[in-house]
PDB file with SEQRES, HELIX, SHEET and CRYST1 records, atoms N, CA, C and O in Angstrom:
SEQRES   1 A   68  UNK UNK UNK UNK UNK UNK UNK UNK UNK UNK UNK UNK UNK          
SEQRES   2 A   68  UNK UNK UNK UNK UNK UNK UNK UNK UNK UNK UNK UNK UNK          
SEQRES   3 A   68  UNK UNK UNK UNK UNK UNK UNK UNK UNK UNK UNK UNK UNK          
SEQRES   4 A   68  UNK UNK UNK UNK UNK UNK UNK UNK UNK UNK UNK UNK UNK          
SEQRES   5 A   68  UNK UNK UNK UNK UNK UNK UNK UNK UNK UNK UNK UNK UNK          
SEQRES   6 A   68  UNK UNK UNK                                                  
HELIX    1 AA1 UNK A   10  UNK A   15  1                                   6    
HELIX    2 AA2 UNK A   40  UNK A   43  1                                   4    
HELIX    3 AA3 UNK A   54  UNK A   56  5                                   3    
HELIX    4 AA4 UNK A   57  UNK A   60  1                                   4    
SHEET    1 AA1 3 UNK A  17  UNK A  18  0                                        
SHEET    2 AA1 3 UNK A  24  UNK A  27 -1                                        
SHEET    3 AA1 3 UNK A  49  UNK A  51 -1                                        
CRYST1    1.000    1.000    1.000  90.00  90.00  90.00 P 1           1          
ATOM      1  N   UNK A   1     114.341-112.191 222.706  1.00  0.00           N  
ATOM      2  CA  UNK A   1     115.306-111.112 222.713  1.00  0.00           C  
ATOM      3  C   UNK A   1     116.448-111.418 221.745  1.00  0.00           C  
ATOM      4  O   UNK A   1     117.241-112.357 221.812  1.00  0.00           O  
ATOM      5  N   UNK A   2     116.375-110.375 220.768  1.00  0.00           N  
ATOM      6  CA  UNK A   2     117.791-110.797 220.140  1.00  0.00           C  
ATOM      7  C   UNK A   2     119.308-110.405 220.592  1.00  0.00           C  
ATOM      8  O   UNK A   2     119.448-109.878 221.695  1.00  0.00           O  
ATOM      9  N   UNK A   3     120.363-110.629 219.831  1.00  0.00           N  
ATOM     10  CA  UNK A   3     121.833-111.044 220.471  1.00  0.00           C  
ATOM     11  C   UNK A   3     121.983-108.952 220.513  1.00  0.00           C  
ATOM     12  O   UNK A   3     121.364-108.157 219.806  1.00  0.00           O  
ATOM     13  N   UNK A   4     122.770-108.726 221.339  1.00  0.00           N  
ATOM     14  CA  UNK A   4     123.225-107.572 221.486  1.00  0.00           C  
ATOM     15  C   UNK A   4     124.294-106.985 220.181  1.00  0.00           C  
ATOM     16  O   UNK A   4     125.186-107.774 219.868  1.00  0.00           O  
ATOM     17  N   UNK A   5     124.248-105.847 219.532  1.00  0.00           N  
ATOM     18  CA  UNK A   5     125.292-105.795 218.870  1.00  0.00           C  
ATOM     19  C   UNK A   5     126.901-105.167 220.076  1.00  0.00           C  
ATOM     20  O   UNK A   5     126.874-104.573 221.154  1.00  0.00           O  
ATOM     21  N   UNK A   6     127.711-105.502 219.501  1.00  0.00           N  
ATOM     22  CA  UNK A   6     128.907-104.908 220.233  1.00  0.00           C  
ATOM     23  C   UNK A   6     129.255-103.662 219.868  1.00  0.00           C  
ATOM     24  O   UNK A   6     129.065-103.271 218.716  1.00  0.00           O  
ATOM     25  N   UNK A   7     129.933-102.718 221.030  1.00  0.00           N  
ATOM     26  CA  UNK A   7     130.138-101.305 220.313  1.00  0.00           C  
ATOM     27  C   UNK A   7     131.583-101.294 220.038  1.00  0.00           C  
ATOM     28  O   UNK A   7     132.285-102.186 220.512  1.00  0.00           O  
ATOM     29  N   UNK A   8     132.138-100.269 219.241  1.00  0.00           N  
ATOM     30  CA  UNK A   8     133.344-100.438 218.187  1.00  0.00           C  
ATOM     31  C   UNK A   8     134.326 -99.656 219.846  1.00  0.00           C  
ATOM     32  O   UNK A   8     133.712 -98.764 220.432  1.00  0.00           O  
ATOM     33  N   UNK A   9     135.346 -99.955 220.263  1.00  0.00           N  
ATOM     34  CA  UNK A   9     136.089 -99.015 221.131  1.00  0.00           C  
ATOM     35  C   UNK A   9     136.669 -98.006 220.362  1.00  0.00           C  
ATOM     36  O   UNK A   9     137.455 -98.168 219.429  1.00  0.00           O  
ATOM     37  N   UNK A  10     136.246 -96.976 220.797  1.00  0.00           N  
ATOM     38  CA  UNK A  10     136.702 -95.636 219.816  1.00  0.00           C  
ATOM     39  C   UNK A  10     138.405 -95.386 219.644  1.00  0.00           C  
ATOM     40  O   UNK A  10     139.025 -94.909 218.693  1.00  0.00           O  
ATOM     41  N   UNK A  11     138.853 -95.870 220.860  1.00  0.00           N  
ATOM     42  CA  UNK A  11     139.844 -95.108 221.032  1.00  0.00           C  
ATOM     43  C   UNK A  11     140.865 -96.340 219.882  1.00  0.00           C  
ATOM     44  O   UNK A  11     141.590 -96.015 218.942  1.00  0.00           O  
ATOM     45  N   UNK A  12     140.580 -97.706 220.379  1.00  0.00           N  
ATOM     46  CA  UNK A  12     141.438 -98.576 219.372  1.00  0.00           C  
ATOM     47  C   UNK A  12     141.312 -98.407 218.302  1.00  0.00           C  
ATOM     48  O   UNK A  12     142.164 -99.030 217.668  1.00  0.00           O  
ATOM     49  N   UNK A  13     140.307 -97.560 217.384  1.00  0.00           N  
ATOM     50  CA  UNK A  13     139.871 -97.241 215.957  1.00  0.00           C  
ATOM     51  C   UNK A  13     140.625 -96.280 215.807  1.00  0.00           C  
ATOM     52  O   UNK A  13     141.143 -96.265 214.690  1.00  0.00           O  
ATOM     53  N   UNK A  14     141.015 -95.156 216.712  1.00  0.00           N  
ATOM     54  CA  UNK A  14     141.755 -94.403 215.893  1.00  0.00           C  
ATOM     55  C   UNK A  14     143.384 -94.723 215.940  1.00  0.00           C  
ATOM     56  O   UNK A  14     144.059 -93.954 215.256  1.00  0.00           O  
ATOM     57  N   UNK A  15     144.097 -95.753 216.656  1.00  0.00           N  
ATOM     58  CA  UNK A  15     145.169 -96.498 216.730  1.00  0.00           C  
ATOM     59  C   UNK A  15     145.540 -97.376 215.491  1.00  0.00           C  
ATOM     60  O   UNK A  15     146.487 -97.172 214.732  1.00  0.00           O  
ATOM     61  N   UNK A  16     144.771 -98.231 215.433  1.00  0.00           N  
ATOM     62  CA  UNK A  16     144.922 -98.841 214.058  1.00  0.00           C  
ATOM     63  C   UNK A  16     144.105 -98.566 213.203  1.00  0.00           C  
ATOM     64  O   UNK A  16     143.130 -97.818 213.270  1.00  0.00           O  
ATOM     65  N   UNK A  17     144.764 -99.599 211.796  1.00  0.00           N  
ATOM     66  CA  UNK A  17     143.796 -99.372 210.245  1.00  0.00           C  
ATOM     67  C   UNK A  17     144.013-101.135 209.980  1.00  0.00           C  
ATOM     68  O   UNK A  17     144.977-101.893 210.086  1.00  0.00           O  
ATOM     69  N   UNK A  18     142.964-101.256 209.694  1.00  0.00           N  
ATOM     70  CA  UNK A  18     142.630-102.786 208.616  1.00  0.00           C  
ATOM     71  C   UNK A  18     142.675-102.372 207.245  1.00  0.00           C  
ATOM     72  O   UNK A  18     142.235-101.393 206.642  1.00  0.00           O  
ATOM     73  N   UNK A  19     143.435-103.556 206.868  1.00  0.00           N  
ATOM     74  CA  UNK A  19     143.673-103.519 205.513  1.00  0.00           C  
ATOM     75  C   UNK A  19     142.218-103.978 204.784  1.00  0.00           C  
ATOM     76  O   UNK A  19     141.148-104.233 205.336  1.00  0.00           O  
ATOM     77  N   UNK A  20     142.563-103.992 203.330  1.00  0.00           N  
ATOM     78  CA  UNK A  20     141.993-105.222 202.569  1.00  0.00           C  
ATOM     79  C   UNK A  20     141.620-106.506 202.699  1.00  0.00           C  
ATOM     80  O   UNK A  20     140.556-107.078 202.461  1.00  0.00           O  
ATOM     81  N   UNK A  21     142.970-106.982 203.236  1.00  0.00           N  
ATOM     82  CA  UNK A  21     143.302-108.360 203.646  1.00  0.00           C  
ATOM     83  C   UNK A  21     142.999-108.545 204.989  1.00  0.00           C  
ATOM     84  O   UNK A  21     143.114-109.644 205.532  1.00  0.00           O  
ATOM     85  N   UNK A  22     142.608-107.517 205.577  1.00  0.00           N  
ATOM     86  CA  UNK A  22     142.247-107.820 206.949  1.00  0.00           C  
ATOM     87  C   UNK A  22     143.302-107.931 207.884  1.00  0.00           C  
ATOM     88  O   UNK A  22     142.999-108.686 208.808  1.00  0.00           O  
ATOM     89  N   UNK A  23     144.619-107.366 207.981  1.00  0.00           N  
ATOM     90  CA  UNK A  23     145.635-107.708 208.266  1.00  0.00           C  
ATOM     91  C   UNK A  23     145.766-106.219 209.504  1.00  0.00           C  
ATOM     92  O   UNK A  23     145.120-105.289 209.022  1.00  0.00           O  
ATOM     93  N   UNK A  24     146.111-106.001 210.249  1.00  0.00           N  
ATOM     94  CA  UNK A  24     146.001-104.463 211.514  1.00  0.00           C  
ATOM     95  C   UNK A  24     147.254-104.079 211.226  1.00  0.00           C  
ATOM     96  O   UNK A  24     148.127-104.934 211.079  1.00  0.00           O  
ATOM     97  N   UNK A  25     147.523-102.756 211.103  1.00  0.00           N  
ATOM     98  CA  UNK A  25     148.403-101.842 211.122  1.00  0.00           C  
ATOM     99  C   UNK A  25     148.503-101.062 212.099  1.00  0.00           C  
ATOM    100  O   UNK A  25     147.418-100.644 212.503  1.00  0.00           O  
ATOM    101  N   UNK A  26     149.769-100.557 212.856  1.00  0.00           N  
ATOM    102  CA  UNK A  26     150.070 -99.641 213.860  1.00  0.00           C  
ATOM    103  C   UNK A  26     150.953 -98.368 213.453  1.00  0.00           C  
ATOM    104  O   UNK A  26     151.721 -98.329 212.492  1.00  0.00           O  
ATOM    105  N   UNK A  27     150.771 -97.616 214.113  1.00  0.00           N  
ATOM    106  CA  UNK A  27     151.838 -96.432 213.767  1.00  0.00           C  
ATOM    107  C   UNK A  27     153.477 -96.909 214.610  1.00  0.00           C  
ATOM    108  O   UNK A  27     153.653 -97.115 215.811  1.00  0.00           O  
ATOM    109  N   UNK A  28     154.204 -96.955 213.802  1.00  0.00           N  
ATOM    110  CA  UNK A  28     155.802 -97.093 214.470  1.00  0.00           C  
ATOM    111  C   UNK A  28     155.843 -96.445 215.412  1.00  0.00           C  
ATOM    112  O   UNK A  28     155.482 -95.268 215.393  1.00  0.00           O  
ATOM    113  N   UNK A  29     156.277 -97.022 216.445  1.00  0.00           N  
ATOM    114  CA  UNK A  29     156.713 -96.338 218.013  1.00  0.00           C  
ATOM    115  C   UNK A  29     158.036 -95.118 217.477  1.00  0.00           C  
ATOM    116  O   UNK A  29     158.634 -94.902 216.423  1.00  0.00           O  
ATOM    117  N   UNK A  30     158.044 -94.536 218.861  1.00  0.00           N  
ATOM    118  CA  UNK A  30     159.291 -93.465 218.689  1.00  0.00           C  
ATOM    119  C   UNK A  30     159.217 -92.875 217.455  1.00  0.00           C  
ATOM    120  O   UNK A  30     160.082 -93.259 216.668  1.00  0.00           O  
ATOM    121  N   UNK A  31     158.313 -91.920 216.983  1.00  0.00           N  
ATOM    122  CA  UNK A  31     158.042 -91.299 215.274  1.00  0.00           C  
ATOM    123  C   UNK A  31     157.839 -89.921 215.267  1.00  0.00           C  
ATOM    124  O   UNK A  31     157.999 -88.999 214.467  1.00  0.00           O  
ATOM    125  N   UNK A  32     157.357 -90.097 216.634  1.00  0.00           N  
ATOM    126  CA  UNK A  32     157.407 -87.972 216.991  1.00  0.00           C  
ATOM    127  C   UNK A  32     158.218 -87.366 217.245  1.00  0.00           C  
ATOM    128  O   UNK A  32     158.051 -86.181 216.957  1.00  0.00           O  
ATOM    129  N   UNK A  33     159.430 -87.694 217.847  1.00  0.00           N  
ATOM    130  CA  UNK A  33     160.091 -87.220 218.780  1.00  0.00           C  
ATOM    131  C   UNK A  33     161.708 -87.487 218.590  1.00  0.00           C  
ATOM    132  O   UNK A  33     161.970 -88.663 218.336  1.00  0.00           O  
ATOM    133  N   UNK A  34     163.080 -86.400 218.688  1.00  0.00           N  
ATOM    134  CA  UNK A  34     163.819 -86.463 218.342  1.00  0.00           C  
ATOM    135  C   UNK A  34     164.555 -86.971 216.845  1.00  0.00           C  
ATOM    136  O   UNK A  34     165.685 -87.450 216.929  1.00  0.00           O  
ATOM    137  N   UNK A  35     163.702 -86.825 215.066  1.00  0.00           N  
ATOM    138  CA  UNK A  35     163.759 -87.275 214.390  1.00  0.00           C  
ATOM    139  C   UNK A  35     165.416 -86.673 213.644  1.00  0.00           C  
ATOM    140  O   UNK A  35     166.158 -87.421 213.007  1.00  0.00           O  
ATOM    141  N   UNK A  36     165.668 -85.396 213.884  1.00  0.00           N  
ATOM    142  CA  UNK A  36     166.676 -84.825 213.165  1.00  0.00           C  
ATOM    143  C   UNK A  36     167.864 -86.099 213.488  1.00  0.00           C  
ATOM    144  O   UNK A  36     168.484 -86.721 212.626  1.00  0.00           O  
ATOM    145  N   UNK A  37     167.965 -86.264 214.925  1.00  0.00           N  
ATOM    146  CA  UNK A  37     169.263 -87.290 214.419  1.00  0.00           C  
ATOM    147  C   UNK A  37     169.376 -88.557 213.978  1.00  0.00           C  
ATOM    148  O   UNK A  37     170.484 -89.090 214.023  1.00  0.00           O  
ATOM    149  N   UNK A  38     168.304 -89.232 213.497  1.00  0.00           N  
ATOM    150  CA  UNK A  38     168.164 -90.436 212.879  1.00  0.00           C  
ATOM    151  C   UNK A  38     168.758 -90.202 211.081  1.00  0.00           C  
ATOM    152  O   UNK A  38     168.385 -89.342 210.283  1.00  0.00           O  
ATOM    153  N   UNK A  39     169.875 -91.417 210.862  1.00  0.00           N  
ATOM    154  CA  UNK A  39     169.201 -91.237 209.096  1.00  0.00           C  
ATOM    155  C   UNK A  39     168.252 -91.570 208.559  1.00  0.00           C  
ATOM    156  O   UNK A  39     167.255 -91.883 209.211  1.00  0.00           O  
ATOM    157  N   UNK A  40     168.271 -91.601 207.309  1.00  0.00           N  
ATOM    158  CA  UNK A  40     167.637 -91.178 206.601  1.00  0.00           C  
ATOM    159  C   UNK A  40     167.067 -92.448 206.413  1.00  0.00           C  
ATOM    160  O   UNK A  40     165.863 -92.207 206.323  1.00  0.00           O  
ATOM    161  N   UNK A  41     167.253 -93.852 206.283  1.00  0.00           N  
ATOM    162  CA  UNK A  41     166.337 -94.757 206.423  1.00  0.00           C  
ATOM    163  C   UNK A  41     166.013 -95.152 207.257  1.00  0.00           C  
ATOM    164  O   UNK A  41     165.486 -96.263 207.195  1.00  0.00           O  
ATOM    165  N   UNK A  42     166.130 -94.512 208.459  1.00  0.00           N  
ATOM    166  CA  UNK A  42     165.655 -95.003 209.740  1.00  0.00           C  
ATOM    167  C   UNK A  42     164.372 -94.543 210.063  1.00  0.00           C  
ATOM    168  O   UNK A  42     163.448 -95.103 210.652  1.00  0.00           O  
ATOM    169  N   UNK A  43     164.535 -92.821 209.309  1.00  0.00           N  
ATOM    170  CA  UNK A  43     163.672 -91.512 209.049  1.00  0.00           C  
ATOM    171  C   UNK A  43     162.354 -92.271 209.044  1.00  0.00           C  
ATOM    172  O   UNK A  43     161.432 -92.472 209.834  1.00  0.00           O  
ATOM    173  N   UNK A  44     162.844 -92.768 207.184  1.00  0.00           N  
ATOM    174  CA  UNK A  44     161.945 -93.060 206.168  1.00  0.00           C  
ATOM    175  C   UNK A  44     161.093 -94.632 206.626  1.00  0.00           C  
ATOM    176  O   UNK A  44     160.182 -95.077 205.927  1.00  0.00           O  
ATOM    177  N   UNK A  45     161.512 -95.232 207.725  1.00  0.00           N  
ATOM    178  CA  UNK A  45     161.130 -96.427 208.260  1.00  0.00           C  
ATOM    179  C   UNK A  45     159.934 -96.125 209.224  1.00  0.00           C  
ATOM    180  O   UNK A  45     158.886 -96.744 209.403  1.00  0.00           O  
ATOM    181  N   UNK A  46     160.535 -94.717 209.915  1.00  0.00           N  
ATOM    182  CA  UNK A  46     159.283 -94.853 210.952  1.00  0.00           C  
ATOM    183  C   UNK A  46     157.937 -93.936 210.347  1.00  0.00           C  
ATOM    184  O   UNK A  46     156.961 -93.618 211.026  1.00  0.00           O  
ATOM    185  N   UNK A  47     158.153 -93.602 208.893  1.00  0.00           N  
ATOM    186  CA  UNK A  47     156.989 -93.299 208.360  1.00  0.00           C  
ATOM    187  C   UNK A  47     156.235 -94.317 207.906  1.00  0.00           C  
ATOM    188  O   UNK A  47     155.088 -93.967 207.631  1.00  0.00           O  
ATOM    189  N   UNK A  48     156.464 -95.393 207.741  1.00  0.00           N  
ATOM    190  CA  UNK A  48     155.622 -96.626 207.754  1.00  0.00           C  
ATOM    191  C   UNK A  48     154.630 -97.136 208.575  1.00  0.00           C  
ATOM    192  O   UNK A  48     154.721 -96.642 209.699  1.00  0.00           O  
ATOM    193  N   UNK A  49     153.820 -97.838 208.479  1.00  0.00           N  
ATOM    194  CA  UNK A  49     152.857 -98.340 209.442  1.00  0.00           C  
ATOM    195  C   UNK A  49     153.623 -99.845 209.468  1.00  0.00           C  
ATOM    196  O   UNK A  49     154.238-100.325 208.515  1.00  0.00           O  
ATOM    197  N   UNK A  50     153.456-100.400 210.645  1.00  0.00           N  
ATOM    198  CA  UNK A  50     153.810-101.420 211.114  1.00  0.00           C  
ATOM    199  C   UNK A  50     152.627-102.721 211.573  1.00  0.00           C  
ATOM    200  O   UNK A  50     151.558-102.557 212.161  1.00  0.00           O  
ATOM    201  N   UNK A  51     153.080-103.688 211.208  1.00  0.00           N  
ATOM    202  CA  UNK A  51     151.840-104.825 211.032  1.00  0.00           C  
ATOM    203  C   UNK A  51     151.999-105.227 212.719  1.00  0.00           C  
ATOM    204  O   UNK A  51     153.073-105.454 213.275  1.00  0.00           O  
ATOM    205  N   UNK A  52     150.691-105.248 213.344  1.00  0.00           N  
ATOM    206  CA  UNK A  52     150.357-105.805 214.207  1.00  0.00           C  
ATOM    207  C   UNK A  52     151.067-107.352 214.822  1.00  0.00           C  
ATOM    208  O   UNK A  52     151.048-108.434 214.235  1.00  0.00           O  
ATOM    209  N   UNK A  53     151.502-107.131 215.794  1.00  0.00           N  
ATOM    210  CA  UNK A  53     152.357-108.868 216.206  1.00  0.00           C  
ATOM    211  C   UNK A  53     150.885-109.534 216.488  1.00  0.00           C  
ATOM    212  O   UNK A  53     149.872-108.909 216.803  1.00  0.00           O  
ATOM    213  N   UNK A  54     151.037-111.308 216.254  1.00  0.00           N  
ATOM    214  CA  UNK A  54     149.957-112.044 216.250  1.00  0.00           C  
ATOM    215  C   UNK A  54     149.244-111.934 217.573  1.00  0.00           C  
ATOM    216  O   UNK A  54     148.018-111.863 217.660  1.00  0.00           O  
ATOM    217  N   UNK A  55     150.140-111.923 218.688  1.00  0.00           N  
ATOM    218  CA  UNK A  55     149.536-111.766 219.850  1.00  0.00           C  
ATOM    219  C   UNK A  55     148.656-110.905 220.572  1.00  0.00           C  
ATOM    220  O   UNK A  55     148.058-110.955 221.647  1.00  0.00           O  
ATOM    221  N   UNK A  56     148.781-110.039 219.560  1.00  0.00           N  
ATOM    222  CA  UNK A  56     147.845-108.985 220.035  1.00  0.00           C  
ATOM    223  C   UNK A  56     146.916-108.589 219.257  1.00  0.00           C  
ATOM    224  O   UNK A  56     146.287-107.549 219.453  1.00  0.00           O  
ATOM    225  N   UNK A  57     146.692-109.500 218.127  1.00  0.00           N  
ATOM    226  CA  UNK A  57     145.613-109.320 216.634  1.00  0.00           C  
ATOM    227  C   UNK A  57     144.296-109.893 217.254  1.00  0.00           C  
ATOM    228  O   UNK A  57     143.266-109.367 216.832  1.00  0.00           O  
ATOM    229  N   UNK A  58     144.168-110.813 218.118  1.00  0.00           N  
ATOM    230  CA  UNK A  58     142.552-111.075 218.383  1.00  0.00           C  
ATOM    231  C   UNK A  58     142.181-110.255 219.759  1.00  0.00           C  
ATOM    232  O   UNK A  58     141.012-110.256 220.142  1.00  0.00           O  
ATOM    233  N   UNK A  59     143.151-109.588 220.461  1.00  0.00           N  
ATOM    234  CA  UNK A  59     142.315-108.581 221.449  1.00  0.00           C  
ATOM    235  C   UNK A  59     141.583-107.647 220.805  1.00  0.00           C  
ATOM    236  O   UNK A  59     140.419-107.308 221.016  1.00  0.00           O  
ATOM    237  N   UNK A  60     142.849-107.009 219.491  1.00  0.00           N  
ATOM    238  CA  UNK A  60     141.792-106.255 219.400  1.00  0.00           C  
ATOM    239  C   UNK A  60     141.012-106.136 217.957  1.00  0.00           C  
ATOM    240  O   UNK A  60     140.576-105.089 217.478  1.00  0.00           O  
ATOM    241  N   UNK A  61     140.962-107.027 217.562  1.00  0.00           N  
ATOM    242  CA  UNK A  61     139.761-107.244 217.141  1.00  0.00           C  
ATOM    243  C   UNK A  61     138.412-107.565 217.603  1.00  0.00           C  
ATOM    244  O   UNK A  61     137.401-107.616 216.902  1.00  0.00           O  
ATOM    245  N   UNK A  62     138.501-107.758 218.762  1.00  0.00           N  
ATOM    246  CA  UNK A  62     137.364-108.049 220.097  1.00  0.00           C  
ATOM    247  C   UNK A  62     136.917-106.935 219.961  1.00  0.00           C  
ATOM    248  O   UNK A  62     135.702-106.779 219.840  1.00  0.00           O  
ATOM    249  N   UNK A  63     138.061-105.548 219.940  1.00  0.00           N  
ATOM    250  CA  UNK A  63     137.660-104.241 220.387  1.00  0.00           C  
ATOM    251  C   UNK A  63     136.582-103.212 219.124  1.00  0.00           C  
ATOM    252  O   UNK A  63     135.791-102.270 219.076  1.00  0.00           O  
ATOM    253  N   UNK A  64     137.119-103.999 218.462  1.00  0.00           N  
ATOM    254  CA  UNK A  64     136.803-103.628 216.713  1.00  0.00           C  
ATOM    255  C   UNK A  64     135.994-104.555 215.776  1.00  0.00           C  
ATOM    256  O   UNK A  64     136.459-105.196 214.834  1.00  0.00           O  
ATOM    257  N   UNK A  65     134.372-104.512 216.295  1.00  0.00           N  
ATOM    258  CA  UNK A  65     133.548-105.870 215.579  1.00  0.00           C  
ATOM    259  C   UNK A  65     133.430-105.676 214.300  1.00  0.00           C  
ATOM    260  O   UNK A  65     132.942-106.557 213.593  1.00  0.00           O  
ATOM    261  N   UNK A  66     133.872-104.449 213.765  1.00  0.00           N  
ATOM    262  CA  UNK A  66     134.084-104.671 212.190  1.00  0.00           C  
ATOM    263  C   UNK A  66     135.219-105.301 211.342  1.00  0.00           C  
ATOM    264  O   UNK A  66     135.144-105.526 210.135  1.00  0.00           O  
ATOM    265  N   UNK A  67     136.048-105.498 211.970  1.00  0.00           N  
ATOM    266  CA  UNK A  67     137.138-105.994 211.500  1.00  0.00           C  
ATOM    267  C   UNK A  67     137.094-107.294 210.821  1.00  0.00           C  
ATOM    268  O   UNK A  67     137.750-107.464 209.794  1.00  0.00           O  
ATOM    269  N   UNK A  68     136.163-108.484 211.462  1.00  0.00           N  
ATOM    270  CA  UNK A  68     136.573-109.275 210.961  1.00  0.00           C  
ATOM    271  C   UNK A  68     135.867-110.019 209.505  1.00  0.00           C  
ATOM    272  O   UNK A  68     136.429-110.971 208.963  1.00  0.00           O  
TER     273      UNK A  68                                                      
END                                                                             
């Protein structure tokens, strides 16, 4: 019998993006909601994607067998 493949968790795929480098990206918290009173680089900050903290880079990559 050969090894099982793993299935991709759908829902963590559409949460993050892998880079090039292999590195996980998140969408900035608080980005929907109440934007008019922020300035303007605060604006322009939470249009960024935000790099994954280390602690939480090998769960889910567990979740995501393409990633690595």
């Amino acid at each position: 019998m050969g090894k099982q493949k793993l299935k991709t968790h759908k829902a963590t795929v559409k949460r993050f993006r892998v880079t090039a480098n292999k590195k996980l990206l998140k969408r900035t918290a608080g980005q929907d909601h109440f934007n008019s009173r922020d300035r303007g680089v605060r604006t322009m900050g939470k249009r960024r994607d935000s790099e994954l903290h280390t602690t939480l880079d090998k769960n889910v990559r567990k979740l995501v067998p393409d990633s690595n």
